[in-house]
N, CA, C and O of each residue as an XYZ file, in Angstrom:
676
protein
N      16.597     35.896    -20.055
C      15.962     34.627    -20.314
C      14.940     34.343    -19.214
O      15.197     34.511    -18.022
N      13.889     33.950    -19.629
C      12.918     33.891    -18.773
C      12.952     32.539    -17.656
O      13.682     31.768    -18.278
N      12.724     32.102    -16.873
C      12.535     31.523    -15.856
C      11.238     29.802    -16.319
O      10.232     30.226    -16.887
N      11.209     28.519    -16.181
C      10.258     28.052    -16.034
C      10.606     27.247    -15.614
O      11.501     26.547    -16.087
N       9.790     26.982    -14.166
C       9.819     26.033    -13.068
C       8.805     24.568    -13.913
O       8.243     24.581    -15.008
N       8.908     23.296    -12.753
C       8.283     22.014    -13.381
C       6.860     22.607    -13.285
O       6.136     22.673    -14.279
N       6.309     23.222    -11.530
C       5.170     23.745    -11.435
C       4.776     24.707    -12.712
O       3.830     24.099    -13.212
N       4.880     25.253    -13.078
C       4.595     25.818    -14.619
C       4.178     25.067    -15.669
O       3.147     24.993    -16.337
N       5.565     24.358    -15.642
C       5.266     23.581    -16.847
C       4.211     22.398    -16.931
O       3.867     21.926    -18.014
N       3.545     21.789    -15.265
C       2.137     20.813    -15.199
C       1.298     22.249    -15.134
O       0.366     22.274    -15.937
N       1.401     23.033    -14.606
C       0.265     24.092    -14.623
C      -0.427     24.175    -16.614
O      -1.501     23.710    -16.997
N       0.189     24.602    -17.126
C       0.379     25.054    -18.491
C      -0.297     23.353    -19.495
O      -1.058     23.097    -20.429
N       0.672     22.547    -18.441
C      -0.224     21.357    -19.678
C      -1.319     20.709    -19.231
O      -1.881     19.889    -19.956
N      -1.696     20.946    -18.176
C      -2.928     20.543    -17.245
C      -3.024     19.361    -16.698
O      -1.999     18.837    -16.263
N      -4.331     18.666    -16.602
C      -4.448     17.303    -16.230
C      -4.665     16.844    -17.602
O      -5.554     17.293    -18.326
N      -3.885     15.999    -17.916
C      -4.397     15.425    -19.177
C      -4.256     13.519    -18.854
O      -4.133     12.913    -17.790
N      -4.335     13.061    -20.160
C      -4.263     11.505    -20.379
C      -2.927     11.050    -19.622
O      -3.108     10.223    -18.728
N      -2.057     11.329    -19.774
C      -0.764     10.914    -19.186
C      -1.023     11.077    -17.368
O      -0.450     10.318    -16.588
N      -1.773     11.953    -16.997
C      -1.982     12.164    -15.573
C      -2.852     11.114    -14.834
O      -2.632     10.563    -13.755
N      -3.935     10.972    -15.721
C      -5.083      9.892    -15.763
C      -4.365      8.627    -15.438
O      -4.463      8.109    -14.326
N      -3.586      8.084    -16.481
C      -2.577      6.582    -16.428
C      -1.938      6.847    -15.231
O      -2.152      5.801    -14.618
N      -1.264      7.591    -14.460
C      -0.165      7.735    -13.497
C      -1.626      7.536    -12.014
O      -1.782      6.842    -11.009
N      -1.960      8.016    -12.338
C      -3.433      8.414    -11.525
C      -3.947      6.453    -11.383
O      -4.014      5.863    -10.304
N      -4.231      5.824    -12.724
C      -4.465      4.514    -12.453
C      -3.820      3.862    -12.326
O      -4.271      2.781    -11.944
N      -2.278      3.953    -12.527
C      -1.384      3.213    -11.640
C      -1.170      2.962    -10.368
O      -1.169      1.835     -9.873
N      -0.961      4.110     -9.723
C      -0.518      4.285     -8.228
C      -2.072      3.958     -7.554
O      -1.990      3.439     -6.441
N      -3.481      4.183     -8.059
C      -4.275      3.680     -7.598
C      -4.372      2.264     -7.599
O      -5.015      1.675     -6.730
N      -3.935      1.836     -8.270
C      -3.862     -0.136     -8.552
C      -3.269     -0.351     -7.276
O      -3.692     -1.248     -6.547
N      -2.097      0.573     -6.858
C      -1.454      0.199     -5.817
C      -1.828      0.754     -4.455
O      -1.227      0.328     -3.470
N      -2.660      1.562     -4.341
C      -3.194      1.753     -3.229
C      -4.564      0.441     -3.104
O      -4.753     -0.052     -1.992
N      -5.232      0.080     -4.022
C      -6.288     -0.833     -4.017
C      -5.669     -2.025     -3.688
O      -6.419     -2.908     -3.272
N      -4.346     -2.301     -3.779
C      -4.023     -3.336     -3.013
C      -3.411     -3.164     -1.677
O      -3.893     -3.753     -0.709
N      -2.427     -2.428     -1.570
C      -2.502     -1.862      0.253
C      -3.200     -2.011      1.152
O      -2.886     -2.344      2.294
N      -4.671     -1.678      0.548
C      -5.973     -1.434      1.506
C      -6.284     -2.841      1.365
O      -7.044     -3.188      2.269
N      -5.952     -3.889      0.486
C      -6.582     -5.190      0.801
C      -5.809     -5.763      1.706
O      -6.245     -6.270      2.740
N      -4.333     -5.712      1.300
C      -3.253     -6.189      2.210
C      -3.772     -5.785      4.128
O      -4.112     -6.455      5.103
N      -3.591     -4.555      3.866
C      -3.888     -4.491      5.165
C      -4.824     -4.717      6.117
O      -4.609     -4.805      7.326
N      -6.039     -4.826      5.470
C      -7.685     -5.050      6.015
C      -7.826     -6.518      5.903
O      -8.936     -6.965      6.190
N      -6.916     -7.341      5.543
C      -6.620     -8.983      4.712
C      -6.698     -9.615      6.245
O      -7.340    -10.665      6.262
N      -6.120     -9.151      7.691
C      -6.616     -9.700      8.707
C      -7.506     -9.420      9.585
O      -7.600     -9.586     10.802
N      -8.256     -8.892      8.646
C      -9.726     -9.003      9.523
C     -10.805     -9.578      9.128
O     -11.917     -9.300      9.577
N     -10.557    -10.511      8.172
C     -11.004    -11.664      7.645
C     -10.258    -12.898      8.140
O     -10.805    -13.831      8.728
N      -8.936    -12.818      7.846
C      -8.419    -14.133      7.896
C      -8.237    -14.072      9.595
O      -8.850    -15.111      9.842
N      -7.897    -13.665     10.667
C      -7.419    -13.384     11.474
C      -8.127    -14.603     12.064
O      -7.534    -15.663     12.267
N      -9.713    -14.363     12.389
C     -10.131    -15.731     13.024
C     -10.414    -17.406     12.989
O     -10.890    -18.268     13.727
N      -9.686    -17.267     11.379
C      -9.607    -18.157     11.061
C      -8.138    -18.791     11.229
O      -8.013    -20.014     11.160
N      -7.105    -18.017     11.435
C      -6.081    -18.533     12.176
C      -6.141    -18.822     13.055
O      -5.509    -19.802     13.449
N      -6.918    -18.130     13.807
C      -7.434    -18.548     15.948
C      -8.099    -19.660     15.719
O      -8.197    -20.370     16.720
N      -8.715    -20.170     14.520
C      -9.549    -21.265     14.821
C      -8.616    -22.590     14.521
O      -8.912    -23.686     14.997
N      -7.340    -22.364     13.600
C      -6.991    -23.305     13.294
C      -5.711    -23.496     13.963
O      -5.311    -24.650     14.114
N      -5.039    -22.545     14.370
C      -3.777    -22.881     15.317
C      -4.304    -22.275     16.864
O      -3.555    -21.512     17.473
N      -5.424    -22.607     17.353
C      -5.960    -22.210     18.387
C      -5.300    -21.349     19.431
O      -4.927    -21.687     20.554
N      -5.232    -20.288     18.905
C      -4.474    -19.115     19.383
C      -5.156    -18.635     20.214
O      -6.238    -19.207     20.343
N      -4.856    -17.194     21.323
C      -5.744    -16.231     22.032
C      -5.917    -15.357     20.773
O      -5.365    -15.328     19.673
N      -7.245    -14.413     21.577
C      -7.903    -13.290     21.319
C      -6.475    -12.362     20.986
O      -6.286    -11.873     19.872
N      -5.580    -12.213     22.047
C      -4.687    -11.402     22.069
C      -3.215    -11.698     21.015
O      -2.450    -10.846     20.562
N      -3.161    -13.378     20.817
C      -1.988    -13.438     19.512
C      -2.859    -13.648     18.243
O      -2.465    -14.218     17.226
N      -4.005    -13.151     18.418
C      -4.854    -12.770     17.118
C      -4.568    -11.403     16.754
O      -4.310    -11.030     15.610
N      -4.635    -10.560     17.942
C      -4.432     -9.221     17.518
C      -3.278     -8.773     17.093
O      -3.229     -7.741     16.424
N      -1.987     -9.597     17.470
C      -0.860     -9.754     17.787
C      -0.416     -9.993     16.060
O       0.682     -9.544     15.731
N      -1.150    -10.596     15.135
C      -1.126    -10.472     13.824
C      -1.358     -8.645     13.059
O      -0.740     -8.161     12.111
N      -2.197     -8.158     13.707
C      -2.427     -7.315     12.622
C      -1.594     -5.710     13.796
O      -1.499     -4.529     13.464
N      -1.243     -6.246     14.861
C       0.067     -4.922     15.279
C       1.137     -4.949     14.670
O       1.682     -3.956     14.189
N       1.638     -6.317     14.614
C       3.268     -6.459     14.061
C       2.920     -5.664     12.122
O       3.616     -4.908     11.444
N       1.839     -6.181     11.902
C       2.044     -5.640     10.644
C       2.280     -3.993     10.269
O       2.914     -3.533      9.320
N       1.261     -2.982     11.768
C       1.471     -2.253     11.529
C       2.954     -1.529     11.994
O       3.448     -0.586     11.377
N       3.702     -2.309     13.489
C       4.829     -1.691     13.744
C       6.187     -1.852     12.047
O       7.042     -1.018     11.748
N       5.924     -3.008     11.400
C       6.934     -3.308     10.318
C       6.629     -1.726      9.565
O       7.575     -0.984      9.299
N       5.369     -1.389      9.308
C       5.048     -0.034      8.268
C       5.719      1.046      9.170
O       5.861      2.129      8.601
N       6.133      0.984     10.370
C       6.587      1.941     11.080
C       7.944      2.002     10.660
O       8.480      3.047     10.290
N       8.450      1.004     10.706
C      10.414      0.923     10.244
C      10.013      1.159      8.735
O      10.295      2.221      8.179
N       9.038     -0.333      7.794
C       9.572      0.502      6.518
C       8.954      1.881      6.104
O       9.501      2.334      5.098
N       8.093      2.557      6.547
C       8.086      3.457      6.124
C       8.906      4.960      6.482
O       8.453      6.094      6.323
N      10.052      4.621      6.934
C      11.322      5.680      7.302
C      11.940      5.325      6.389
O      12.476      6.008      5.517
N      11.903      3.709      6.580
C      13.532      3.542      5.457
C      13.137      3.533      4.201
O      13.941      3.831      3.318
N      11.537      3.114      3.840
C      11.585      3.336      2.384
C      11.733      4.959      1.935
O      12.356      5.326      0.939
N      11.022      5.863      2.888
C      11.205      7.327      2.303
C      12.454      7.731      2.423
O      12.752      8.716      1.747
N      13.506      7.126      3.275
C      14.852      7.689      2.488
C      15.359      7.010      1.617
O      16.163      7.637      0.927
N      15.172      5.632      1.275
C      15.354      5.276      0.074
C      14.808      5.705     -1.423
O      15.323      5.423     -2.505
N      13.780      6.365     -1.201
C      12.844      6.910     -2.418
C      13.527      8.279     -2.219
O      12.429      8.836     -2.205
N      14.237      9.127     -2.082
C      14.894     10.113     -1.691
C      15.874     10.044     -2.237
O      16.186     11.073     -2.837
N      16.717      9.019     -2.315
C      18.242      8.459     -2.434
C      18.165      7.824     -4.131
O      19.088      8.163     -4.872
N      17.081      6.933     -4.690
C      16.884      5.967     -5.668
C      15.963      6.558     -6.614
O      16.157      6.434     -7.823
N      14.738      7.342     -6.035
C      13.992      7.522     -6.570
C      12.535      6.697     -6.310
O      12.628      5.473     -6.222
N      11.174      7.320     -6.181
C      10.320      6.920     -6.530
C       9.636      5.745     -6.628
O       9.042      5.020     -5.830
N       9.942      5.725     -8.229
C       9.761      4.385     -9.226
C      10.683      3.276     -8.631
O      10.202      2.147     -8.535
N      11.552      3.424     -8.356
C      12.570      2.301     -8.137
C      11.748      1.853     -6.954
O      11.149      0.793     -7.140
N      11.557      2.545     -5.539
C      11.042      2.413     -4.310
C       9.790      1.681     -4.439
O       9.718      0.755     -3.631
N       8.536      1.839     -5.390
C       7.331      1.588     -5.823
C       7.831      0.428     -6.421
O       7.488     -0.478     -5.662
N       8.338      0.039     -7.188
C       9.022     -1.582     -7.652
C       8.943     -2.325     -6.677
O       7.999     -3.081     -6.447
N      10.425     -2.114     -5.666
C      10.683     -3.038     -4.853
C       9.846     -3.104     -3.984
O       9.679     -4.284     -3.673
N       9.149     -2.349     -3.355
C       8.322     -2.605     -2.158
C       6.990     -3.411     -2.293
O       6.484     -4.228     -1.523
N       6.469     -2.811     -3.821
C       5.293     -3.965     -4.004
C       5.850     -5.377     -4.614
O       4.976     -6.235     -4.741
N       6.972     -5.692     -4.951
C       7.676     -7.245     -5.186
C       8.188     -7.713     -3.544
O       7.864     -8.833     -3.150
N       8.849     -6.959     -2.802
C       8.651     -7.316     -1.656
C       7.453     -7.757     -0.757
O       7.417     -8.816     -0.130
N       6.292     -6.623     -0.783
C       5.327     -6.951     -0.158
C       4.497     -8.309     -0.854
O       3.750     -9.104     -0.285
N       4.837     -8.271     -2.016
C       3.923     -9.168     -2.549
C       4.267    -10.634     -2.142
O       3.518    -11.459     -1.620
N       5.595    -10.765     -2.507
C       6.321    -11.501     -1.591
C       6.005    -12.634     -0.779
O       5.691    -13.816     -0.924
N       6.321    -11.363      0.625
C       6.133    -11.856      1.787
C       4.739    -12.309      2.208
O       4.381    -13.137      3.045
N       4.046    -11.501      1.360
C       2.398    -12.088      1.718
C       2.224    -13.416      1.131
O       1.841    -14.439      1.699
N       2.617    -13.221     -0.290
C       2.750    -14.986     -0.439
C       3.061    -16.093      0.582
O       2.404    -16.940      1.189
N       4.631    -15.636      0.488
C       5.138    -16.533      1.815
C       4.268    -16.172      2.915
O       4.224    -17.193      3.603
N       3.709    -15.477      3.341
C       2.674    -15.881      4.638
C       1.361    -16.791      4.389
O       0.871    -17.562      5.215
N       0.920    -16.557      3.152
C       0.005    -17.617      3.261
C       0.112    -19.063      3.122
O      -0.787    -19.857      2.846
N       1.649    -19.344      3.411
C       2.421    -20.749      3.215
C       2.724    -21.653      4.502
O       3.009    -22.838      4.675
N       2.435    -20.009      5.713
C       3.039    -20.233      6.693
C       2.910    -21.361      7.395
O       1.760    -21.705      7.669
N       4.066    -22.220      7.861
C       4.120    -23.420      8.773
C       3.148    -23.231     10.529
O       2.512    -24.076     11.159
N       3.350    -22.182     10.746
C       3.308    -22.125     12.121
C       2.670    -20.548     12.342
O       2.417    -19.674     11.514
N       2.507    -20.586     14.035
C       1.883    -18.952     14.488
C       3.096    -18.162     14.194
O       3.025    -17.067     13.637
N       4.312    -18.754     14.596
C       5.449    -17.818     14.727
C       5.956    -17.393     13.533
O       6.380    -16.241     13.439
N       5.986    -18.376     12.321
C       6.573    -17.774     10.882
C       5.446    -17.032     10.644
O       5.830    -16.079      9.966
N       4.061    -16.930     10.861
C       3.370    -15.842     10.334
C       3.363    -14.805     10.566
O       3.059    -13.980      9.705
N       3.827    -14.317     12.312
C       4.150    -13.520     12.548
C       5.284    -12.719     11.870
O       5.406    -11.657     11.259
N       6.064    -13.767     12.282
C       7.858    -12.846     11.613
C       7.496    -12.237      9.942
O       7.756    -11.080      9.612
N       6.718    -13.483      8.801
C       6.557    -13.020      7.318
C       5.177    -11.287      7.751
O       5.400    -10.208      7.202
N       4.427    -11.394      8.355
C       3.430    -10.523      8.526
C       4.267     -9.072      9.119
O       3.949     -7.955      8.709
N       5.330     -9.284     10.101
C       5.679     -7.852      9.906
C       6.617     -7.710      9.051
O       7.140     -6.597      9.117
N       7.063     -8.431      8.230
C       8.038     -8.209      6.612
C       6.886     -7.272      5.452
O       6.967     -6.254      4.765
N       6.165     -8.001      5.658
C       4.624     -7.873      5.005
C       4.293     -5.981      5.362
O       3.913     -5.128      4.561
N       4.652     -5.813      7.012
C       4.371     -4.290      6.833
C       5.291     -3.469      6.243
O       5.006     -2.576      5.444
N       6.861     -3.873      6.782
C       8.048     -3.079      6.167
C       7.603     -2.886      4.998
O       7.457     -1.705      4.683
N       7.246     -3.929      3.990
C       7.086     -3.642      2.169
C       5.577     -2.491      2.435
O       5.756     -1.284      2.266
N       4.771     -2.789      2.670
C       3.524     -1.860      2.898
C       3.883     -0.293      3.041
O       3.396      0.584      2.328
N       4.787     -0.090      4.047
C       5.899      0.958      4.535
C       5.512      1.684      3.359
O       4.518      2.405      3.441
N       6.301      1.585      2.007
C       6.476      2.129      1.016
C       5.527      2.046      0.086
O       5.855      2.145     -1.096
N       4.179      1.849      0.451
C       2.970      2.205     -0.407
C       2.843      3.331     -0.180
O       2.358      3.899     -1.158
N       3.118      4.282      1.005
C       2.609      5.804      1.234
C       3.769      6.807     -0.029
O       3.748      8.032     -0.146
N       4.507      6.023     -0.673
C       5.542      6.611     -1.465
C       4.393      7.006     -3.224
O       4.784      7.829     -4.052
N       3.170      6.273     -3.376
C       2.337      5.980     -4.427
C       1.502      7.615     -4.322
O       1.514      8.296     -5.347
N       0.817      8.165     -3.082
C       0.672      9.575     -3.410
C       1.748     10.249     -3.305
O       1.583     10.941     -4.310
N       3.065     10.719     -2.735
C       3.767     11.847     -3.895
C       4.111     11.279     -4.789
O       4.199     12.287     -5.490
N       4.482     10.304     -5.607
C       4.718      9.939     -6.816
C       3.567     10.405     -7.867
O       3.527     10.786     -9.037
N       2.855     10.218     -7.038
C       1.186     10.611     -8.404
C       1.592     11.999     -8.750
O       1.893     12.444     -9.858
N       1.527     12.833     -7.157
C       1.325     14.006     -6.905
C       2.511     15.038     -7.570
O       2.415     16.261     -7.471
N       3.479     14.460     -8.162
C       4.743     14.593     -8.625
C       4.433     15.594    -10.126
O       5.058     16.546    -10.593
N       3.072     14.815    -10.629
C       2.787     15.289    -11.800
C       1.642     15.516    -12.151
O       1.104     15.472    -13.258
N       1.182     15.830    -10.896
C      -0.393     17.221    -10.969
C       0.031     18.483    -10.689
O       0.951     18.795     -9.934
N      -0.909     19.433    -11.537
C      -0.665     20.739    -11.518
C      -0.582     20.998     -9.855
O      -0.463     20.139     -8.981
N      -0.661     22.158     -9.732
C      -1.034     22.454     -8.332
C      -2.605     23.094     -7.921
O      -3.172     23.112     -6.829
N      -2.994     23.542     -9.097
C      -4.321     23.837     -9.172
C      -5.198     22.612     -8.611
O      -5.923     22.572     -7.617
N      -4.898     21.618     -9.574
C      -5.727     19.824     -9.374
C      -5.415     19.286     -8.550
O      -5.734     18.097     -8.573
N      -4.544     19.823     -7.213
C      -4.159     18.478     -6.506
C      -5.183     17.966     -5.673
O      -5.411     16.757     -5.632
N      -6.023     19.060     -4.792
C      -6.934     18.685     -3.818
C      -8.151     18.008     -4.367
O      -8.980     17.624     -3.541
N      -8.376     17.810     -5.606
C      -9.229     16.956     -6.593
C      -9.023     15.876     -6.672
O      -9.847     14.981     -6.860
N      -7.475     15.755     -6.493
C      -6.448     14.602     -7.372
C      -6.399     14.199     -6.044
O      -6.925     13.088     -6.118
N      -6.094     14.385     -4.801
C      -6.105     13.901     -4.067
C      -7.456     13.024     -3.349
O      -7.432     11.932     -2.781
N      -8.329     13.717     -3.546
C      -9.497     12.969     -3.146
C     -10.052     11.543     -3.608
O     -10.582     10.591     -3.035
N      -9.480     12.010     -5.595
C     -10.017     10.931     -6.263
C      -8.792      9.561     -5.940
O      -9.275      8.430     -5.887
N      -7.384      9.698     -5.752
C      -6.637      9.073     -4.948
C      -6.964      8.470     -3.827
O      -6.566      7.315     -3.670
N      -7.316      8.753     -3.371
C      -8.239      8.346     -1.717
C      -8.616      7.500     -2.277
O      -8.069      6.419     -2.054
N      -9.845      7.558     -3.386
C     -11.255      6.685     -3.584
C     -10.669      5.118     -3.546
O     -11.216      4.144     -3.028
N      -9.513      5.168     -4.185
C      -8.825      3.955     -5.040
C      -8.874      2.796     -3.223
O      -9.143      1.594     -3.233
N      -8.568      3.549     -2.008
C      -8.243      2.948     -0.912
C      -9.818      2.353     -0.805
O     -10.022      1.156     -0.603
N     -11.075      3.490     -0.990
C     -11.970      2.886     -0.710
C     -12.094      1.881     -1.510
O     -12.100      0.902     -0.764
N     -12.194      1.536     -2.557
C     -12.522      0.436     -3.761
C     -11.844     -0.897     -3.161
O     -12.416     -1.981     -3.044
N     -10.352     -0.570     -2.758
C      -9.829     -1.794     -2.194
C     -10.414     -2.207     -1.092
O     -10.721     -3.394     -1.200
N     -10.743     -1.686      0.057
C     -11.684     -2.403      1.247
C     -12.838     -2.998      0.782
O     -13.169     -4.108      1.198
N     -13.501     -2.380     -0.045
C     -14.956     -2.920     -0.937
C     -14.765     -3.846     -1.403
O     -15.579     -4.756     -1.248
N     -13.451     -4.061     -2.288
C     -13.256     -4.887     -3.372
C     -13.187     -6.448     -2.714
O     -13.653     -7.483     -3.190
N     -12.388     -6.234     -1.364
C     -11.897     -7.148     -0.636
C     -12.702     -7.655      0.295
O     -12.636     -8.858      0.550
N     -13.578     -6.839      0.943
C     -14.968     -7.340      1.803
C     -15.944     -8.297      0.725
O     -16.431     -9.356      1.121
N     -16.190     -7.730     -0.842
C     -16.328     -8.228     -1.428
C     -16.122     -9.937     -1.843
O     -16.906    -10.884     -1.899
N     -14.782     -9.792     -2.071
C     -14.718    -11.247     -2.199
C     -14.545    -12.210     -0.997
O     -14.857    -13.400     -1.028
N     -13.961    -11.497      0.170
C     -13.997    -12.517      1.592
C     -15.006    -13.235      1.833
O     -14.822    -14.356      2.306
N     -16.283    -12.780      1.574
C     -17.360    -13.018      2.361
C     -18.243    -14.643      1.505
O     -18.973    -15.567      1.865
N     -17.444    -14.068     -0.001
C     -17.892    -15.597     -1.118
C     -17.009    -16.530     -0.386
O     -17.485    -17.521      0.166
N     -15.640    -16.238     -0.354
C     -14.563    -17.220     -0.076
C     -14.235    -17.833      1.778
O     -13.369    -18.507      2.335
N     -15.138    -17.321      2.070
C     -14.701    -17.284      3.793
C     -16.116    -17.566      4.466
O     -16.461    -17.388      5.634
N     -16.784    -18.026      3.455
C     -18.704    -18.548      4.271
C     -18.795    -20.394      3.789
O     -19.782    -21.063      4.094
């Protein structure tokens, strides 16, 4: 009896329509990542202006966000390991989405802080959106598939410089 691995079996059916959709999914979710995360370098001085903060608990916003992506992104990849994927890609963008809500509610410097590195933990598990894509490209297409993956990050900084600049002048 002959042998056929999954790699075979995306090799054999190629990139098709079903790859495309998986492809504009997980890009939806990288186009928001990249807003999430680039989101305080717009708003940032406008918190210094209104809870008259330093230069330095300005910056102090957009580290914590990245140390939270440092914890969640361990614990979400062994949770996406353990659960799966899809499950991981659920909770983390209802989490992140979340907490960003609740940060833009925030009472004070200090609850923004604490919701902003919650805000990275959920972020954590956006890096779970390329192998999930990548799960179900051939191996021939990936370095294609990967690039055009990328783009989705650029679109979100664009998308988001985009509208800051109507909403923030």
């Amino acid at each position: 009896m002959e042998t056929y691995t999954t790699d075979d079996a995306l090799s054999a059916m190629g990139f098709g329509r079903f790859q495309a959709l998986v492809l504009a999914y997980a890009g939806m979710g990288w186009v928001v990542e990249a807003m999430e995360l680039n989101l305080l370098s717009f708003v940032g001085p406008l918190v210094r202006e209104e809870w008259k903060v330093s230069a330095q608990d300005e910056s102090l916003l957009s580290s914590v966000v990245f140390a939270g992506m440092l914890i969640g992104s361990c614990a979400w990849g062994f949770v996406s390991d353990r659960y799966g994927r899809r499950t991981v890609l659920l909770f983390s963008a209802l989490f992140t989405s979340g907490m960003g809500f609740l940060s833009a509610w925030s009472p004070n410097y200090l609850c923004l802080i604490a919701l902003r590195f919650l805000v990275g933990v959920g972020v954590g598990g956006g890096h779970v959106f390329s192998s999930w894509f990548l799960e179900f490209v051939p191996a021939q297409n990936r370095g294609t598939c990967v690039v055009l993956f990328s783009l989705f990050w650029t679109i979100g900084t664009v998308l988001e410089a985009s509208l800051a600049w109507r909403f923030l002048v």
